[in-house]
KELUMMI-953747 format. One record per residue (C-alpha): residue number from 0; residue in three letters; y, z, x. Coordinates in steps of 0.1 Angstrom, whole numbers, plus 5000, padded with zeros to 4 digits. Layout:
KELUMMI-953747
[NUM,'ala',[Y,Z,X]]
...
//
This chain:
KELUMMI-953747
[0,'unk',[1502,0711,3173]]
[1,'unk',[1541,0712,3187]]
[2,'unk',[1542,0731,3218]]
[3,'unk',[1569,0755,3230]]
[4,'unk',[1587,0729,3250]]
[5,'unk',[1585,0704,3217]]
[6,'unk',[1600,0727,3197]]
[7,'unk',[1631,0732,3224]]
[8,'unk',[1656,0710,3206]]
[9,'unk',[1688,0720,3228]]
[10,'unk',[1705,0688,3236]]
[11,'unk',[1686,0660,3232]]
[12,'unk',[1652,0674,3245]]
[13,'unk',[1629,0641,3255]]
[14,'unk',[1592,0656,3239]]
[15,'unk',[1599,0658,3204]]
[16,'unk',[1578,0637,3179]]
[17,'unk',[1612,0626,3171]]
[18,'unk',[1628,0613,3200]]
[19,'unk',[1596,0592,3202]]
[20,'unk',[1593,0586,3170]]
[21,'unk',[1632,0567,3180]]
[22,'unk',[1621,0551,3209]]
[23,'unk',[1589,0533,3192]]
[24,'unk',[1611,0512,3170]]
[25,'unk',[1635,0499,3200]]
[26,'unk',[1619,0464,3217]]
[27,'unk',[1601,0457,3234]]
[28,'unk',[1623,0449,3265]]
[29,'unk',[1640,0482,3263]]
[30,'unk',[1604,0497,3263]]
[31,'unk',[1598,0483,3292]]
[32,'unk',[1630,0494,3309]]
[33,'unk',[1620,0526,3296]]
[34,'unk',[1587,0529,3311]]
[35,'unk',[1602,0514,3346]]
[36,'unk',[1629,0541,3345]]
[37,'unk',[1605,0568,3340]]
[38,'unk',[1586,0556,3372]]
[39,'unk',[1612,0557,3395]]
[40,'unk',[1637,0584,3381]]
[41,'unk',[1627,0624,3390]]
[42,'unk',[1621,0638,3354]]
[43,'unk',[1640,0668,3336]]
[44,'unk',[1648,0685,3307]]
[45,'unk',[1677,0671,3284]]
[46,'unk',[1684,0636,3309]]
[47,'unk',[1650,0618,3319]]
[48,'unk',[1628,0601,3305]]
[49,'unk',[1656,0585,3291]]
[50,'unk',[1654,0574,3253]]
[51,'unk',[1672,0537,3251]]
[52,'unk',[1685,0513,3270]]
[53,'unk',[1722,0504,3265]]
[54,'unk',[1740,0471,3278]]
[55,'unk',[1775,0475,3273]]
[56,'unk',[1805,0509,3268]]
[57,'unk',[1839,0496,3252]]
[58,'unk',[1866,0517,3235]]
[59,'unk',[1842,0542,3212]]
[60,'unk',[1811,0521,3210]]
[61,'unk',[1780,0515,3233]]
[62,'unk',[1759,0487,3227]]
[63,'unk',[1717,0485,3234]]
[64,'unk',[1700,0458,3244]]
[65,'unk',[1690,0443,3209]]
[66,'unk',[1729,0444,3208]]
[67,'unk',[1733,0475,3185]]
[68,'unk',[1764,0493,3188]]
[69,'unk',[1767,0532,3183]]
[70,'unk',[1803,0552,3176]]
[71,'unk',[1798,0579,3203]]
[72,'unk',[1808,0612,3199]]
[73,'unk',[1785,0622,3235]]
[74,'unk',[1795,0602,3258]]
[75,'unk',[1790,0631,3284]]
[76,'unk',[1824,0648,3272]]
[77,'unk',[1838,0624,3298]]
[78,'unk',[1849,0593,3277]]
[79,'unk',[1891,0607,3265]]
[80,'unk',[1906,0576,3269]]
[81,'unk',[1875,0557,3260]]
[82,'unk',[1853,0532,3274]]
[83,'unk',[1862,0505,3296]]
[84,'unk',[1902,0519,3299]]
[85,'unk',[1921,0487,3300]]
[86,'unk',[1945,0513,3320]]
[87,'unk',[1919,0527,3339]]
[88,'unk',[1904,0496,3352]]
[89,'unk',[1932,0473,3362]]
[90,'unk',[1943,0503,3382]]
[91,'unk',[1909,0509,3402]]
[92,'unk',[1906,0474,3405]]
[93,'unk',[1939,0473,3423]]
[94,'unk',[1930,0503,3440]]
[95,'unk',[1903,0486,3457]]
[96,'unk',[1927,0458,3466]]
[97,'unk',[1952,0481,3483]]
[98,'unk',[1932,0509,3497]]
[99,'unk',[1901,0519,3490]]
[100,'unk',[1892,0546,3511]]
[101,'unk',[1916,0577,3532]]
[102,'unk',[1897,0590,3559]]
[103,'unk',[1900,0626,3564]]
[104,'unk',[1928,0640,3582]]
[105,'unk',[1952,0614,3565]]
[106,'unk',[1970,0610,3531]]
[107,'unk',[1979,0584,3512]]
[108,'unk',[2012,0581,3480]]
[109,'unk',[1986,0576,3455]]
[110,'unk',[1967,0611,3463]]
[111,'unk',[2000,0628,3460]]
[112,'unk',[2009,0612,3428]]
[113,'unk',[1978,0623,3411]]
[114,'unk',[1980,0659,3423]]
[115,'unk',[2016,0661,3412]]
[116,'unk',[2010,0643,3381]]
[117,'unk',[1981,0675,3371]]
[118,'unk',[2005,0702,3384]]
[119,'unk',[2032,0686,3362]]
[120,'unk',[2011,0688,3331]]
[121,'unk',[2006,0730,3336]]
[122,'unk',[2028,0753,3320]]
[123,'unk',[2044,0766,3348]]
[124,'unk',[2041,0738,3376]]
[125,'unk',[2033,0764,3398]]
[126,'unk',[1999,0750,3412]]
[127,'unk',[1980,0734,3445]]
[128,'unk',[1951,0708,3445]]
[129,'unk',[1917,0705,3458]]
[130,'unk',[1901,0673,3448]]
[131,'unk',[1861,0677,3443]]
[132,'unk',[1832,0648,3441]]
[133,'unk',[1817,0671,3407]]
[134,'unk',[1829,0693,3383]]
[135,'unk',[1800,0718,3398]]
[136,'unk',[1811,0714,3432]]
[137,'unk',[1849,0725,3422]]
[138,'unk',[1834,0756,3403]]
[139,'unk',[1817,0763,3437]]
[140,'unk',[1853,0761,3450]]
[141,'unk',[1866,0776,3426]]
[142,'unk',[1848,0810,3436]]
[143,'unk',[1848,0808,3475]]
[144,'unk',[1890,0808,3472]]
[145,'unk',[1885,0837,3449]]
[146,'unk',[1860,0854,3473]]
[147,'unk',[1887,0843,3500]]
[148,'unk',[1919,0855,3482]]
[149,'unk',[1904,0894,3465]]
[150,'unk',[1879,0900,3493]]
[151,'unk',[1850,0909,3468]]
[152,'unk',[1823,0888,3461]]
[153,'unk',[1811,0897,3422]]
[154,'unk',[1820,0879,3394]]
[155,'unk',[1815,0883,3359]]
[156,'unk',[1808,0853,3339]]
[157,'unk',[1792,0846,3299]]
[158,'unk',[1759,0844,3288]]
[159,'unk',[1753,0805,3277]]
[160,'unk',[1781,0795,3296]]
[161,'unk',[1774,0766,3314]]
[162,'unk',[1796,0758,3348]]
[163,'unk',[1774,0728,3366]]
[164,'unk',[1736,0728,3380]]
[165,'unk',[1742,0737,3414]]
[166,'unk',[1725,0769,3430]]
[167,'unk',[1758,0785,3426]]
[168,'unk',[1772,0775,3398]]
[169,'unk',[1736,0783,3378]]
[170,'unk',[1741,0817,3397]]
[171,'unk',[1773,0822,3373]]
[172,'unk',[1754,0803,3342]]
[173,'unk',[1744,0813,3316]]
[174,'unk',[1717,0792,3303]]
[175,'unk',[1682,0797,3313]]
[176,'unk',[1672,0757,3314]]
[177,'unk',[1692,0759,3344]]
[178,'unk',[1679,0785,3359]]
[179,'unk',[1640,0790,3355]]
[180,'unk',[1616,0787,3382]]
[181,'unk',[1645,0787,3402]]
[182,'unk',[1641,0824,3419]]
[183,'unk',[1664,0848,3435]]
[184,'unk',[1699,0836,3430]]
[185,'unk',[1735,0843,3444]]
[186,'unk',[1742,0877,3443]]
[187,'unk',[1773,0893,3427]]
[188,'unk',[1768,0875,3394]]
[189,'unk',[1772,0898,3364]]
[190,'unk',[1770,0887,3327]]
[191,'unk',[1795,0895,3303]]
[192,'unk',[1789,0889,3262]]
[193,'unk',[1805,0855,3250]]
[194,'unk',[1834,0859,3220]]
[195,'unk',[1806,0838,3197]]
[196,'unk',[1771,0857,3205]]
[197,'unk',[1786,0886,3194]]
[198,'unk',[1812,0868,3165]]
[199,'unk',[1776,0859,3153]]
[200,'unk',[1763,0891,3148]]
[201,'unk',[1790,0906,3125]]
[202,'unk',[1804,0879,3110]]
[203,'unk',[1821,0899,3082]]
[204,'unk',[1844,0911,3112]]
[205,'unk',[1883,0899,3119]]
[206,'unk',[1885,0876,3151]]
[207,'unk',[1902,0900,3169]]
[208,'unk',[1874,0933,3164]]
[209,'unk',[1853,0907,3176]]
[210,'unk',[1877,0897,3208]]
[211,'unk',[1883,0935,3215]]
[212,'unk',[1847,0945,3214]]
[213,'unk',[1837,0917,3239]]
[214,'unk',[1866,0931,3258]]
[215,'unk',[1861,0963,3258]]
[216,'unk',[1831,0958,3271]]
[217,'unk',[1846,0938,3299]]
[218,'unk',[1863,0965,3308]]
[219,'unk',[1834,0986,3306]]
[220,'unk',[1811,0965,3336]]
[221,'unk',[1845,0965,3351]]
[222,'unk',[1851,1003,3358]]
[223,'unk',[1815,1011,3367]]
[224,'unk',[1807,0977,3385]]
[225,'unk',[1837,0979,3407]]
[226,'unk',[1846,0951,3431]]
[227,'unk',[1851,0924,3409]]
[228,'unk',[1870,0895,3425]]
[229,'unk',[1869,0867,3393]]
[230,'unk',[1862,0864,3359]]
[231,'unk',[1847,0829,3350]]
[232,'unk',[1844,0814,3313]]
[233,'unk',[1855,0779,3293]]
[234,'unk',[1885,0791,3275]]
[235,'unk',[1867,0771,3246]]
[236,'unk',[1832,0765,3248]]
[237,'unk',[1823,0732,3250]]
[238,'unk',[1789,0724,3235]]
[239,'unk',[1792,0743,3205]]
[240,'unk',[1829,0752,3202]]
[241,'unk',[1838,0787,3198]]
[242,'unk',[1870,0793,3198]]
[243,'unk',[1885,0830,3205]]
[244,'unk',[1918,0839,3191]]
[245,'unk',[1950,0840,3211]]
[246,'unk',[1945,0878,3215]]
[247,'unk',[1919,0877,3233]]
[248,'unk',[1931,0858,3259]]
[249,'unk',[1966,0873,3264]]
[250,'unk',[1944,0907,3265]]
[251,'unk',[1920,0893,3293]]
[252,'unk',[1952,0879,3308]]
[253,'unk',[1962,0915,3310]]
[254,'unk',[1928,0931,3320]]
[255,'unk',[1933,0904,3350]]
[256,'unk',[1959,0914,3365]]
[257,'unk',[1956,0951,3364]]
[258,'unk',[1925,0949,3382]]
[259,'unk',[1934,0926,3405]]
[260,'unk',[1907,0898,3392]]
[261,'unk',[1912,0863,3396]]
[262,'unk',[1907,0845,3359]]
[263,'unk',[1891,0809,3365]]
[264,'unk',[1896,0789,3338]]
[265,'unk',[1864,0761,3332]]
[266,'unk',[1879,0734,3314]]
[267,'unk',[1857,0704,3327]]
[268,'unk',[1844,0690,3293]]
[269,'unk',[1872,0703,3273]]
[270,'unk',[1904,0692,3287]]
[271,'unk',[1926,0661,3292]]
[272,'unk',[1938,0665,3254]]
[273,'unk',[1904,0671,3238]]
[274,'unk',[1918,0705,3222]]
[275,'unk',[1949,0686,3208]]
[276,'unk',[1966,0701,3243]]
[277,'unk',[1965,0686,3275]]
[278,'unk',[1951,0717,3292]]
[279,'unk',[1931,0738,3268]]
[280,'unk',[1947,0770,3279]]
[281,'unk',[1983,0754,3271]]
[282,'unk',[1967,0764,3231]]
[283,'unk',[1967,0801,3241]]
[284,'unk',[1997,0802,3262]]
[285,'unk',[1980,0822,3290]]
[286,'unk',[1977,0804,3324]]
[287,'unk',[1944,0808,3347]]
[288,'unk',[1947,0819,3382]]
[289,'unk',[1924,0793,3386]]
[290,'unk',[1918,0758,3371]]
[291,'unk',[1887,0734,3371]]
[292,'unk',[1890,0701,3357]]
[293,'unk',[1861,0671,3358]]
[294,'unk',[1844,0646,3335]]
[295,'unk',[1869,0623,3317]]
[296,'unk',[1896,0632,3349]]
[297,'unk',[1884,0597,3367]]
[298,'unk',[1891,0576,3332]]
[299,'unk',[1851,0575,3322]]
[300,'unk',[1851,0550,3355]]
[301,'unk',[1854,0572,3385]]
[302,'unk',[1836,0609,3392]]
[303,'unk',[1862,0631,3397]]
[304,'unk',[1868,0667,3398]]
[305,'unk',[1893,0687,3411]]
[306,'unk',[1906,0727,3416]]
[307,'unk',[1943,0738,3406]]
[308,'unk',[1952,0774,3417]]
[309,'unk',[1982,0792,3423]]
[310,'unk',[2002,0786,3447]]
[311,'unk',[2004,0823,3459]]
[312,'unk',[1968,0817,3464]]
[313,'unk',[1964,0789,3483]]
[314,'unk',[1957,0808,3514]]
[315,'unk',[1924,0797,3531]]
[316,'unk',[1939,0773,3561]]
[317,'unk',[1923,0790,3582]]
[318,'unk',[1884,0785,3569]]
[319,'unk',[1870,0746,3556]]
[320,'unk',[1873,0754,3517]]
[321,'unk',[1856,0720,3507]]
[322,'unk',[1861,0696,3534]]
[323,'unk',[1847,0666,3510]]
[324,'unk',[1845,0631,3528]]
[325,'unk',[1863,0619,3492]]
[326,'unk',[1887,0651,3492]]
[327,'unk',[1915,0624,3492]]
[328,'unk',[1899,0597,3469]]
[329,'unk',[1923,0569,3463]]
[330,'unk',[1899,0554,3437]]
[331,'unk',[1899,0585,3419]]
[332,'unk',[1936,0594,3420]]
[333,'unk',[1943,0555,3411]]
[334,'unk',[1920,0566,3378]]
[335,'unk',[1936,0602,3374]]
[336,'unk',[1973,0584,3369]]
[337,'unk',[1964,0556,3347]]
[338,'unk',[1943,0581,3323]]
[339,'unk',[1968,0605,3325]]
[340,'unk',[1996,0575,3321]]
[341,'unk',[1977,0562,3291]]
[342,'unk',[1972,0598,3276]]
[343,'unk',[2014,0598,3276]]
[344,'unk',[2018,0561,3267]]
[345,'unk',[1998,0559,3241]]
[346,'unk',[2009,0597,3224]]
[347,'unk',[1965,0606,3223]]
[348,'unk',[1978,0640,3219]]
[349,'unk',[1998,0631,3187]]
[350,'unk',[1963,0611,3177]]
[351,'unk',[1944,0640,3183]]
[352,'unk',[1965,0666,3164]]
[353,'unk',[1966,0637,3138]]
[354,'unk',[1932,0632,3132]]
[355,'unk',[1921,0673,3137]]
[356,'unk',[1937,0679,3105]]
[357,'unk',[1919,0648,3090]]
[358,'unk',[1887,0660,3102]]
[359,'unk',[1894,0696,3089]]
[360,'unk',[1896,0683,3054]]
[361,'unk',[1863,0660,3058]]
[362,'unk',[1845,0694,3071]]
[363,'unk',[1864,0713,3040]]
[364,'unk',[1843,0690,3020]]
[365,'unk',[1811,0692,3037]]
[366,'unk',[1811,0730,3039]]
[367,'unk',[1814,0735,2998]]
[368,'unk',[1789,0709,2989]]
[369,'unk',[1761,0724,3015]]
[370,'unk',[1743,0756,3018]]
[371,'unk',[1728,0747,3052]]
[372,'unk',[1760,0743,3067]]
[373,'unk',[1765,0779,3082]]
[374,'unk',[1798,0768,3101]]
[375,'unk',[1825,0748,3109]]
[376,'unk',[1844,0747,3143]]
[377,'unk',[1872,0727,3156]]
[378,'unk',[1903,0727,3176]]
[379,'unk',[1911,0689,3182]]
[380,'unk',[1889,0666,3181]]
[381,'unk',[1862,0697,3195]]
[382,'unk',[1840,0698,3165]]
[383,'unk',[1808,0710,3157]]
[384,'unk',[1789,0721,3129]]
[385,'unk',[1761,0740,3126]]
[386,'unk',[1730,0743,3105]]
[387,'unk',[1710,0771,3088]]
[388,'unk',[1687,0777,3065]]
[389,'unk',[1708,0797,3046]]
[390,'unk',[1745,0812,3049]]
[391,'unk',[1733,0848,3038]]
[392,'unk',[1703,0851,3069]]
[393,'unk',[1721,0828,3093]]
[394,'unk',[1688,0816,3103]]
[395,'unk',[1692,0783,3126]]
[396,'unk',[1676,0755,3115]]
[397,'unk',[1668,0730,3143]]
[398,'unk',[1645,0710,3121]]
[399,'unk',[1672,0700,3096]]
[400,'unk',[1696,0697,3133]]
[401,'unk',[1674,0670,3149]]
[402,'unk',[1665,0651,3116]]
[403,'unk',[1704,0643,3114]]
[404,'unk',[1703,0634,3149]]
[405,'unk',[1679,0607,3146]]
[406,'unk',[1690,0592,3111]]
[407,'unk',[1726,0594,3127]]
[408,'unk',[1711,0571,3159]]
[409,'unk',[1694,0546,3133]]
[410,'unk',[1724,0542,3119]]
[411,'unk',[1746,0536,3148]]
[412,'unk',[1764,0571,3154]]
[413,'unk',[1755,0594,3187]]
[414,'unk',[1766,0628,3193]]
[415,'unk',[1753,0662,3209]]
[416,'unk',[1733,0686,3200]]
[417,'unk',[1737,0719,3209]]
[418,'unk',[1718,0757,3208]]
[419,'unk',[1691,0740,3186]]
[420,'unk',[1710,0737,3159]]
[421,'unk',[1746,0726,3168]]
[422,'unk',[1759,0689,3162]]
[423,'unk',[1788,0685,3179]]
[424,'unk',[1809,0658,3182]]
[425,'unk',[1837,0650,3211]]
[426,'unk',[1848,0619,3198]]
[427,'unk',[1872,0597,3224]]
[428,'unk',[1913,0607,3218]]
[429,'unk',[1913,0570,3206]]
[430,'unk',[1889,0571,3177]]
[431,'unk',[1903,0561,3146]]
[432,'unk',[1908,0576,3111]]
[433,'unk',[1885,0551,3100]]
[434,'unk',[1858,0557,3127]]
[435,'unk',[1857,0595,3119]]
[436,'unk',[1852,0583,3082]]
[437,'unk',[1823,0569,3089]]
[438,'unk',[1813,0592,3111]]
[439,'unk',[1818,0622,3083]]
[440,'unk',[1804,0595,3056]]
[441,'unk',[1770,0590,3076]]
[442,'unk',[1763,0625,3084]]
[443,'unk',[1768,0636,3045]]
[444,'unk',[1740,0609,3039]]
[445,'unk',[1717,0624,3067]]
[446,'unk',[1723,0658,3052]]
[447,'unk',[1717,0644,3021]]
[448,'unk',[1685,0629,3024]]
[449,'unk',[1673,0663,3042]]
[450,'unk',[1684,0695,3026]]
//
């Protein structure tokens, strides 16, 4: 009999009789990896126990230890200019042979570079930098400059948002994973309904009734909340991409500044070109207050997070805002510029755009051959699809969702999955028209062999 826990499917849950069912055919080596892993490593939901053992990341592929390789379309949302960055490396490695460390209180060319290179990619260069070790900690930022700057301490964030696992930053999510057994959290969070929960529920609805409704009811916590000092959301979500119209951020944009409410922007999976822009906002033409950035910013070789806000805002000399012993990482900035350098050099936008429209027409495909395909969303190379039982009740399918997964693995392609029943795919800017063939090819088969 499955249990509750068995039956929780988000993102790669480690209790199914699936995921085991995939780890009892690896060898017997990686078993015991496995098993040695487990022993030492502090268990949790969606990371550990782990379920394989890989040996090797290069361009779009990972490699196990029987020497399988896997087109990935995870890679922990980090992996833009792929694995193993030719750029990327010879940069860090130089890095190291240069300078390696600035002590705080001190500066170095190459920090400057890197924090004028990401205020040079925003709409209206207008900008100041904060560099953080995490893409949590720089949410964490991220709110004490907006606590700094309005004076008021509540915020109003999304239900399934996420913004990183820290106390705080699971204080503004939205996912309950996060937070269970976790007990009183910060105060001042308040939940606001996300453009897709309530997109879902009256699907026969235009984009924009949708965007109003959820922002009208913004409006609503804000008049009889009061003291609202930021509004927090991905301007596209990440894990399952949902993707408001224009409208409804030029309207938020609006609500904003009437109000006197800072709007952070969380663009730590989703940026660095992954929308077909370099900054995901640059889609809706409406600039955050406030800018987060993490993940694929160190090249997919460094951690590396960083804060952009205003410039008018940057006025919190006289507290310590982060005071980070790497708050000036050369390593980090060395991999900032060469990703960024190889972004440009290499037009990854243009292959991104490129391919979008490719994988449009794939999805096209897919979506009038199969009733349990409910939906199909991209921008960029953001994709995800997701599976019901049927288009008429909507009902998820999760059993259907993880089946894919696992005949997907077998046959060398790993991706995400997301609310259940979600795959989504955020395949590296360099992936090929030929890679996303096969990657469309293989999951037709797996959806195929199970509908």
């Amino acid at each position: 009999m499955q249990t509750k826990m068995e039956l929780n499917r988000e993102g790669d849950v480690n209790s199914t009789s699936a995921r085991r069912n995939f780890t009892d055919n690896l060898s017997l080596k990686s078993k015991i990896i496995l098993k040695a892993d487990e022993s030492y490593f502090i268990k949790q939901s969606m990371s550990s126990p782990c379920m394989n053992v890989i040996t090797k990341v290069e361009d779009c592929y990972i490699e196990d230890m029987s020497g399988k390789r896997y087109l990935d379309f995870h890679g922990n949302s980090l992996h833009q200019v792929g694995y193993k960055n030719p750029y990327v490396i010879k940069a860090v490695k130089n890095q190291l042979d240069d300078l390696s460390f600035v002590p705080r209180r001190y500066t170095a060319e190459i920090v400057v570079k890197a924090a004028k290179a990401l205020v040079d990619k925003t709409i209206s260069k207008d900008y100041r930098v904060l560099f953080t070790p995490s893409g949590s900690a720089g949410v964490g930022i991220a709110l004490k400059i907006a606590r700094k700057v309005t004076g008021k301490y509540k915020v109003i964030s999304l239900w399934e948002s996420f913004h990183g696992a820290g106390l705080d930053t699971i204080s503004v999510g939205g996912e309950y994973v996060f937070k269970k057994d976790m007990g009183p959290l910060m105060p001042g969070c308040i939940r606001a309904i996300p453009y897709n929960a309530y997109r879902n529920l009256i699907n026969s609805s235009s984009s924009e009734a949708v965007a109003n409704f959820c922002l009208d009811y913004l409006e609503y916590i804000i008049r009889n909340e009061g003291e609202i000092g930021a509004i927090l959301l991905e301007p596209v979500r990440a894990t399952d991409t949902h993707i408001p119209p224009k409208m409804y951020f030029e309207r938020l944009r609006k609500i904003c500044d009437e109000n006197e409410i800072l709007l952070i922007f969380d663009e730590i999976p989703t940026a660095l070109g992954r929308s077909g822009k370099f900054y995901v906002h640059e889609t809706f033409n409406v600039e955050p207050d406030i800018l987060v950035l993490g993940k694929g910013l160190g090249g997919g070789v460094i951690p590396q997070a960083c804060v952009l806000t205003k410039t008018k805002y940057d006025m919190a000399q006289d507290i310590s805002l982060g005071h980070y012993t790497h708050e000036k990482p050369a390593l980090g900035c060395a991999a900032i510029l060469a990703t960024i350098n190889y972004i440009d050099d290499f037009n990854l936008l243009e292959n991104c755009n490129t391919l979008s429209i490719f994988a449009r027409k794939c999805s096209k495909n897919l979506y009038e051959k199969y009733e349990c395909i409910g939906d199909i969303r991209i921008i960029g190379l953001l994709i995800t699809f997701e599976m019901v039982k049927n288009r008429i009740s909507k009902e998820k399918d999760d059993e259907i969702t993880e089946k894919i997964l696992y005949y997907c693995l077998s046959n060398g392609l790993s991706f995400k999955l997301s609310n259940g029943n979600c795959i989504t795919w955020h395949p590296p800017l360099i992936v090929t028209k030929e890679q996303l063939y096969f990657a469309f090819s293989l999951l037709e088969e797996a959806i195929s062999s199970f509908e």
